[in-house]
N, C-alpha and C positions, 0 to 999 in steps of 0.2 A: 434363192433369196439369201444376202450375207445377212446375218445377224448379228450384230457387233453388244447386243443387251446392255444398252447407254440408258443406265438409271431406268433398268425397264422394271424391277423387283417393287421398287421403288413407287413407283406409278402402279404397277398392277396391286398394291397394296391399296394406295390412294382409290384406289378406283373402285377395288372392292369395298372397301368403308363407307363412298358414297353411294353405291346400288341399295344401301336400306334408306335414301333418298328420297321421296317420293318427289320433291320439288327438282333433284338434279337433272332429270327428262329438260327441264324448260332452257336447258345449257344448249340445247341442238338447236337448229336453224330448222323448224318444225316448215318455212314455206319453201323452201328448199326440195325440189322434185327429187333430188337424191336421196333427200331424209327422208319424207312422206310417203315414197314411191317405195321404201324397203317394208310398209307396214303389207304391203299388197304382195309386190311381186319380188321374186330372190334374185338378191342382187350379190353381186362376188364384195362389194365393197357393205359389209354386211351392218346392221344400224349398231351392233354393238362398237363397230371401228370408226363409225360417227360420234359415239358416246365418249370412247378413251381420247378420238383426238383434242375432242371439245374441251374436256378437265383436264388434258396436259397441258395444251394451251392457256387456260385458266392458270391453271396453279403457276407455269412460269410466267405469265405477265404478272398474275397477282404478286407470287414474291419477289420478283424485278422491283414492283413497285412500294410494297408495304415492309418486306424485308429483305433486301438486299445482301444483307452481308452472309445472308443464308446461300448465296447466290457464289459455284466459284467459275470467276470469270476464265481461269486455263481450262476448267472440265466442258464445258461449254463447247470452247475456243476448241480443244482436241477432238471433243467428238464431231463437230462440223468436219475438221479436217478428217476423221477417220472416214466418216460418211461421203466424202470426197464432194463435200456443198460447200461450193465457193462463199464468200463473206468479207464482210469488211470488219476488221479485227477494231476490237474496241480501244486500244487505245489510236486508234489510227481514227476512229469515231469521234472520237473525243479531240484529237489534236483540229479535225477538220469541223466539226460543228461548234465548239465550245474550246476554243482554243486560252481564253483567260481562266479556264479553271481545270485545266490538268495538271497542276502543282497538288492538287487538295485532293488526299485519299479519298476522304469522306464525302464530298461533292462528289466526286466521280463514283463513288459507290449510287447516289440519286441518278445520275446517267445511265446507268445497268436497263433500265425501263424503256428510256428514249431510244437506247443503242439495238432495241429486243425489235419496237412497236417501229423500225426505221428498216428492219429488214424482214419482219413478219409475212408480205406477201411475198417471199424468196425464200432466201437461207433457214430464218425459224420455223415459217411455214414448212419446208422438207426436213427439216431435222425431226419435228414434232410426227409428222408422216411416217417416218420412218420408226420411230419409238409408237405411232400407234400399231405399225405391221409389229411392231418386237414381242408390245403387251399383248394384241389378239392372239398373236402364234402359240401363247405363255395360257390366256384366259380360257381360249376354245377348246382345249385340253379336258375344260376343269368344270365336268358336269353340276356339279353343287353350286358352281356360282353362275353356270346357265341357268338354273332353275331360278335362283333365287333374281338375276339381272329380269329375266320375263316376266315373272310372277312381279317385280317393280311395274316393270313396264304397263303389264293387262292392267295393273291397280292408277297407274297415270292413264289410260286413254279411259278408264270406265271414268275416271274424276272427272275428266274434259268434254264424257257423252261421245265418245267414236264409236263410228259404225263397225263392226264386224267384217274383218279380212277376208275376202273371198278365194278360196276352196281354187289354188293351182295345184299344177305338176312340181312335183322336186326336181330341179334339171339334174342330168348324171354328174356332172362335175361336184355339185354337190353330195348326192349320193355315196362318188367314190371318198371323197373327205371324210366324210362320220364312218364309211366301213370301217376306213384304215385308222381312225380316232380309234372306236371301239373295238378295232384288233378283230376282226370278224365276227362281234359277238353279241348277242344279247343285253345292252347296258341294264338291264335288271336281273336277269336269273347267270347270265353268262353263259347261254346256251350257243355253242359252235354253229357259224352262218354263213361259212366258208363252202363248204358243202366236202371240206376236203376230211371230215369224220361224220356229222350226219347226213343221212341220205337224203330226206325232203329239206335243204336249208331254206324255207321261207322268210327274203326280208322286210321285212318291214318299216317302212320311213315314219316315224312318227313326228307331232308337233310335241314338246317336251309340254308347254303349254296351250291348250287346243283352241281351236281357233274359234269355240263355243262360248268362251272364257280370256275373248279376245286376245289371244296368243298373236305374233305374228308369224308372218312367211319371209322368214329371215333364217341363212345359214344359224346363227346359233342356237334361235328355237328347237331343232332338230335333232333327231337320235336315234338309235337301230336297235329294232326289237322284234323278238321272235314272234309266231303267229299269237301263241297262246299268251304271253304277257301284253299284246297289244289289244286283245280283244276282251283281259281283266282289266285296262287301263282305261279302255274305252273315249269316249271323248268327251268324258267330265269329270277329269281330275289333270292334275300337273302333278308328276311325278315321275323320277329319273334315280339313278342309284351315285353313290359318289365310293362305288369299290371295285378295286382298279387291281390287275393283277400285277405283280411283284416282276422287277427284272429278272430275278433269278432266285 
């Protein structure tokens, strides 16, 4: 996967400010089999990449539409071409829908919106896709804000009365994602899971948030723990470590 990181810092800040949300959950298209169906069973397009695309989306229609000038229409215009998503360039939008008012900066700055909401099922639609692969690859790294994204989440489906996620298998592709997140190890004591220095490396899949405490069955619920911290962790608490060993 290229990663070109187009305003992806940017966005995963935004995103993390609104996970103490409790109302942002209602951004997702909850009837949506794709959305609903991540609360049950794991899914690779995981609910947390349902969450970022939603509020990136948001926030560029929002300030297309409320403030514009916040808006630059070359960094846009570049990263489409970087991302190699065809489009129809704005002022070419402009000369062809609204051709009496491409003289006026400031008029054309109020088009910024129409030009977004005219190619949204296409070009913004993929661009926004792509920036939400950028921020997941960036987020799911970042134990402290899995905890805190679920622990939102169990607190939205207990407010709305949801059933209790039933009790699957973790598929291996998942599996293999959190070993190699947590470096073979214990995301709490950092005990070696690899088996390539302790003898018995028993792993562990755990729910970060349990699924007693309506956690979901979604890749970033997830985390890799040794025998012994997963049977003090039990499955009546949410609890993960946010420390991370040193490149060198």
């Amino acid at each position: 996967m290229d990663l070109l990181f187009h305003r992806v810092y940017e966005m995963a800040d935004l995103i993390a400010a609104r996970v103490d949300i409790c109302g942002a959950f209602d951004e997702l298209d909850w009837d949506s089999p794709g959305v609903s169906g991540c609360l049950k069973k794991f899914s690779k397009t995981s609910l947390l990449a349902h969450f970022c695309y939603a509020l990136i989306r948001i926030h560029d229609l929002g300030t297309a539409r409320k403030d514009p000038e916040d808006l630059d229409v070359e960094d846009l215009e570049s990263a489409l071409s970087n991302y190699s998503i065809p489009f129809l360039p704005f002022k070419e939008f402009v000369r062809r829908e609204f051709p009496d008012q491409q003289e006026d900066d400031y008029i054309e700055l109020e088009l910024l919106h129409p030009w977004m909401l005219a190619q949204e099922a296409d070009a913004f639609g993929r661009l926004w896709e792509k920036m939400t692969d950028e921020v997941f690859h960036l987020l799911f790294g970042n134990r402290g804000f899995l905890l805190a994204f679920n622990l939102q989440l169990a607190k939205y489906r207990r407010e709305r009365g949801d059933s209790f996620s039933p009790r699957c298998p973790i598929p291996q592709w998942l599996k293999r994602a959190v070993y190699f997140r947590e470096n073979g190890k214990c995301a709490l004591c950092k005990r070696d899971l690899s088996g390539l220095i302790a003898i018995d490396p028993k792993q562990n899949y755990d729910h970060i948030v349990p699924l007693k405490l309506l956690g979901a069955n979604d890749p970033c619920n997830i985390q890799l723990l040794c025998k012994t911290c997963n049977l003090r962790k039990a499955a009546s608490s949410a609890r993960t470590s946010t420390d991370y060993a040193p490149w060198w």
